[in-house]
N, C-alpha and C positions, 0 to 999 in steps of 0.2 A: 504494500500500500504506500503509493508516494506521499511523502510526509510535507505538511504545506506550514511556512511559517509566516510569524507575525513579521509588521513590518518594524519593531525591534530587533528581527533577526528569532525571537524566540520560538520554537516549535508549539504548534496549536494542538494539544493536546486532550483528553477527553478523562477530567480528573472523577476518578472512581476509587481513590485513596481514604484516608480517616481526615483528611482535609491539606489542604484549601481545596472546596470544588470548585466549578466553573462560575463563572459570575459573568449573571444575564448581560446583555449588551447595550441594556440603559443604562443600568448601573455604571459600566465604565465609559458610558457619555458623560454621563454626571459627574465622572472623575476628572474630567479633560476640561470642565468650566474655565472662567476663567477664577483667578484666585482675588481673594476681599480680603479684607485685615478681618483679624481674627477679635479685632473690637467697633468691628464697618457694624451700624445700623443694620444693614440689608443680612448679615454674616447673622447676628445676632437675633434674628426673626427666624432665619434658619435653625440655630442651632435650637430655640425655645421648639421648634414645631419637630425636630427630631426628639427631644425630650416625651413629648407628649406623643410621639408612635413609637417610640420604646416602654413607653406605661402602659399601651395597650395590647402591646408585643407580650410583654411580662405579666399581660392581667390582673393591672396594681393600679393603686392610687397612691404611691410614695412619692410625695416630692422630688425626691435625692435621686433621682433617675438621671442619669445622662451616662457617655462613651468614654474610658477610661484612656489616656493616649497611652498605646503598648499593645500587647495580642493576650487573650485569656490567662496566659502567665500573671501579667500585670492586673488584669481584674482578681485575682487570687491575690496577690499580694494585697494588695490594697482594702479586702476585707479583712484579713489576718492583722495586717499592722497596724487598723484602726478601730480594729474590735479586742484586740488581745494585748494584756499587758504582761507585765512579769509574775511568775508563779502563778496564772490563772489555768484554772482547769479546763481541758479543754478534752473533748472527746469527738475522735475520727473518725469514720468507718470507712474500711480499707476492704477494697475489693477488686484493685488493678491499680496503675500504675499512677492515675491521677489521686487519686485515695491515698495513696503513700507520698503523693507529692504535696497533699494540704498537707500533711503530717509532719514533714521534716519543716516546712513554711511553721507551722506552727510553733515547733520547737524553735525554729528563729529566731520566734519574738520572745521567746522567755516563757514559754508555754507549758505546761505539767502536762505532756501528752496522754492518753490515755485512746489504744487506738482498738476497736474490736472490728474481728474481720470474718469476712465470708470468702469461700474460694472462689479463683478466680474464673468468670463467666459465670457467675451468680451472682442474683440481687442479697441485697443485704437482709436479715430475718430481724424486724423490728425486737421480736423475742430476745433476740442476744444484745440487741441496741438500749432497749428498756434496762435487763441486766446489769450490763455497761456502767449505765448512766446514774444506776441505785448507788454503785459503788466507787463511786469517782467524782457525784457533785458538779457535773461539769458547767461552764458558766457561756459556754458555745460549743455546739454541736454538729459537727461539718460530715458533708454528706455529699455524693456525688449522684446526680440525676441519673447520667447516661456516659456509662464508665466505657470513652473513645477507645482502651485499648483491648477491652473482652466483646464489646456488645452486650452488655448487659443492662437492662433496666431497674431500678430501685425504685418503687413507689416513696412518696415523699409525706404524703399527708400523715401515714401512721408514724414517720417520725415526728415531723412536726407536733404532732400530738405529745410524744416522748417530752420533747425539749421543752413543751409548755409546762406540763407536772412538775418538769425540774426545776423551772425558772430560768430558762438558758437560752442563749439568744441560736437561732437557727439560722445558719451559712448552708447557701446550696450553690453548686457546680451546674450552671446548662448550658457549656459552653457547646456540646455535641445538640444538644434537646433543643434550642431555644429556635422554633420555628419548625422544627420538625416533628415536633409531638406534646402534647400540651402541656406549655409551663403555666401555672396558675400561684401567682405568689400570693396575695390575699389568702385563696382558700387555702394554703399552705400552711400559713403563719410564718413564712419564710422572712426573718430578719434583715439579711443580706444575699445576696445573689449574685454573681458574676458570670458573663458568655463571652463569646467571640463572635466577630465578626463573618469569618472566613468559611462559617460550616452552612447551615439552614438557610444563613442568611443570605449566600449566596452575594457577598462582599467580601472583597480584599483583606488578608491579614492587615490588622496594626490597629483595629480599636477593641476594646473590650467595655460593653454593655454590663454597666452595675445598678443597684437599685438595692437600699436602704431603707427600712421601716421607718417611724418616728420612733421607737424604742430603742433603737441603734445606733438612732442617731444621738438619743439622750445619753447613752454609754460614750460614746466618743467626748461629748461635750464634759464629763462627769467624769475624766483619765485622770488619777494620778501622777499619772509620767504624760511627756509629752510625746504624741504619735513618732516613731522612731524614723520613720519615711515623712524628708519634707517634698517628696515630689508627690505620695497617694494619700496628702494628710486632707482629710474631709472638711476640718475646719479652715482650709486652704483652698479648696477647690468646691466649695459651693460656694464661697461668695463670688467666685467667677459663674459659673451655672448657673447661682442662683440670681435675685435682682439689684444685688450691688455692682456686679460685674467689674468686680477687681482684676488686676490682671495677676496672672499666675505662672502661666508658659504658655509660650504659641502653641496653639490649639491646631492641628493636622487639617487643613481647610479642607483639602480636596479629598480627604479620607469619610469627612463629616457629610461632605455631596455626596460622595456615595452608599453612606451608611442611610443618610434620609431617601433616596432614589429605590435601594434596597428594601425601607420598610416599608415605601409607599407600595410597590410593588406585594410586598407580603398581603396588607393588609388589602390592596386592589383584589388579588387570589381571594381572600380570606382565609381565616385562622382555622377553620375547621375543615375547609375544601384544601388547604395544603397540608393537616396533619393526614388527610384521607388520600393524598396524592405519597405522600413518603410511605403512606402502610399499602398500595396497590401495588407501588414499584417493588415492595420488598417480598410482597406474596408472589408477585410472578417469577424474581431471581429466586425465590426458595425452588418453587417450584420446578422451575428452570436445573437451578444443583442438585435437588434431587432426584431428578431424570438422567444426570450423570454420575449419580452413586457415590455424591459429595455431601458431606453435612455440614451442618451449621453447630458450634461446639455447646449455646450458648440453648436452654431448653424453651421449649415455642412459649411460655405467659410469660418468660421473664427476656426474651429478645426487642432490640431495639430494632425498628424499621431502617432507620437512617444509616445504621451500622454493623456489617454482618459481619460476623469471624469463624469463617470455612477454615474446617479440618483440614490440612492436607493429606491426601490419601497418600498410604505408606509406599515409598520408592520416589515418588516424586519428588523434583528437587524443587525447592521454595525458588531461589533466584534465576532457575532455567525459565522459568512458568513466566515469572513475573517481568523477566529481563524480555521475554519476545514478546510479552502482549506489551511491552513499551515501544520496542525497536520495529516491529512489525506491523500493528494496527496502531497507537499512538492513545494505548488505554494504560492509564497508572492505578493500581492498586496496592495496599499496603502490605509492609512485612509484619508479624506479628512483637511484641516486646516482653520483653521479661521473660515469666515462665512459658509466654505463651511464642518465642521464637524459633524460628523454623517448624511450626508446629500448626499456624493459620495462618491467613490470608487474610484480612481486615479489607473489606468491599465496602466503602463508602456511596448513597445513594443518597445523596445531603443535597436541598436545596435546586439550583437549577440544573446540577447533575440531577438529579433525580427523576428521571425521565423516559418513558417507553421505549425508544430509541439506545437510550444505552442500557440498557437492561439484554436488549435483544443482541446488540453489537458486541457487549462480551460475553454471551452464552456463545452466539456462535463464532467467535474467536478461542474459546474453551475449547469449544467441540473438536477444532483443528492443533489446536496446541499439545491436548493430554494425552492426547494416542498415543502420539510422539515423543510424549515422558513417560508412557509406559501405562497409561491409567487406561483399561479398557470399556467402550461406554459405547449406545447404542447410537447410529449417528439420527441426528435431525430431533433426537428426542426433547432435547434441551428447548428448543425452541417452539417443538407443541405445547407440551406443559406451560412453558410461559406463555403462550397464544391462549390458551385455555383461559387464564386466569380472566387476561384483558378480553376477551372474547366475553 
């Protein structure tokens, strides 16, 4: 397949990875604006009306809503370092690799960690979360939505519930979730929250979507020590957000057009016709892999639509598979990490990827690839079974 590229020079690719996917082509109109100061009148009507489609993104009425300048790293940070002080207890649940990454962020800040965990490609069992939490007092409860490196889903409300009994503020991760399957911060009780850019939203790495309760925010304001980050300190970066409009640091202009282009677009689909567009995509590739006697590692109530993590069936080489559906058809999908390397496939179906079209273009670039690493499979089946589904 002749490979066509951008006029950067970069190869046009068809991102089927744990992220960045492809990003619709308004979106990168909207990037290409021309640039305002980042304290222009016209900048500032902008960024207020990006605020108010990230509150409806998140299904919230929190103030403290706005794009954190960094990628879901930095939105993670910037909960931690201004919700957690020295010797606070803090309980994590660790279930892949992003779980373990709030966890050592936590320990960062001077945090009493306290981490209970579920194995990996499983959601978390609120029953061992409650347990947890009896015995360790925790004063924030960090929890990941949609854990990008298993495919696994954690319902959130049953903890929420946990951390309210305790008194403890609730941190949640949607940076993989946030657009492609319903985040509901309100009905949550979710304190703090952080996403990316680059995944559902179907926008560029480099901002990270945060949003703060009033209780969270009275904890920041109510710090014995002073927030250790003065670049994600909240009492710093809302009076630029908010209506005094301090200045703080230049604000990513042409990241902010595309973040509002992006939700407009979201919310243009609507919020429940694109969590029903990521779960159709993801029934037809199941279906599709399991017409070639591939599974999914991660069990069908507790899998994410947006993020499948395929077994590698035994003999086949992980980087043969993954290295020609690059060089050959110009489809990227990911390696697996941690426990779970050379061991899956991580199939990203995020956002404008997310699409009938590429669902079908890499079954049947499977079909021709796995013979030829030794996987035996029925040909053309891959592609009924997914026809079936959309059918």
């Amino acid at each position: 397949m002749a490979e066509q590229k951008a006029p950067s020079g970069a190869p046009d690719r068809t991102l089927l990875g744990p992220g960045p996917s492809n990003v619709d082509p308004r979106v990168l109109d909207a990037i290409s604006a021309p640039l305002l100061g980042h304290l222009d009148p016209a900048f500032l009507d902008l960024a207020d009306e990006t605020q108010d489609l990230l509150r409806q993104a998140f299904l919230t009425k929190n103030p403290v809503t706005f794009p954190v300048s960094g990628t879901g790293s930095a939105g993670m940070e910037s909960c931690f370092v201004n919700l957690v002080e020295p010797g606070d207890s803090v309980l994590v649940c660790v279930n892949g690799v992003f779980g373990t990454r709030m966890a050592d962020v936590a320990a960062r800040c001077g945090a009493r960690v306290t981490k209970v965990e579920a194995p990996w490609g499983r959601a978390m069992d609120p029953a061992d979360v409650a347990a947890a939490a009896k015995k360790c007092a925790p004063k924030v409860v960090a929890v990941v939505h949609a854990e990008t490196s298993t495919g696994a889903l954690t319902p959130i409300a049953p903890i929420g519930s946990i951390a309210q009994a305790c008194d403890a503020l609730l941190l949640v991760d949607t940076v993989t979730s946030l657009g492609g399957l319903p985040v509901e911060l309100d009905r949550w009780g979710a304190d703090a929250c952080y996403s990316g850019t680059q995944k559902c939203l179907s926008c560029p790495p480099g901002l990270a979507p945060v949003s703060f309760s009033p209780r969270a925010i009275e904890k920041v304001h109510a710090r014995k020590t002073k927030v250790p980050s003065w670049y994600f300190d909240l009492t710093l970066l809302t009076r630029y957000w908010g209506k005094e409009r301090v200045y703080h640091h230049t604000a990513p202009i042409s990241m902010i057009y595309a973040l509002n282009a992006a939700l407009r677009l979201l919310l243009e689909e609507g919020l429940e016709k694109c969590w029903e567009r990521h779960l159709l995509n993801h029934r037809a590739l199941v279906a599709g892999l399991e017409a070639m006697d591939l599974a999914l590692v991660v069990p069908e109530e507790e899998r994410l639509p947006q993020l499948n993590a395929v077994a590698i069936p035994a003999g086949v080489d992980d980087q043969t598979v993954r290295g020609r559906l690059l060089e050959e058809f110009g489809i990227e999908i990911g390696a697996g990490l941690g426990v779970f390397q050379r061991k899956v496939w991580r199939v990203g179906l995020m956002g404008y990827s997310s699409a009938r079209r590429n669902v079908m273009a890499l079954l049947e670039a499977l079909q021709i690839i796995l013979p030829d690493a030794g996987h035996r499979l029925s040909p053309g089946a891959a592609l009924r079974a997914a026809e079936e589904i959309y059918g």
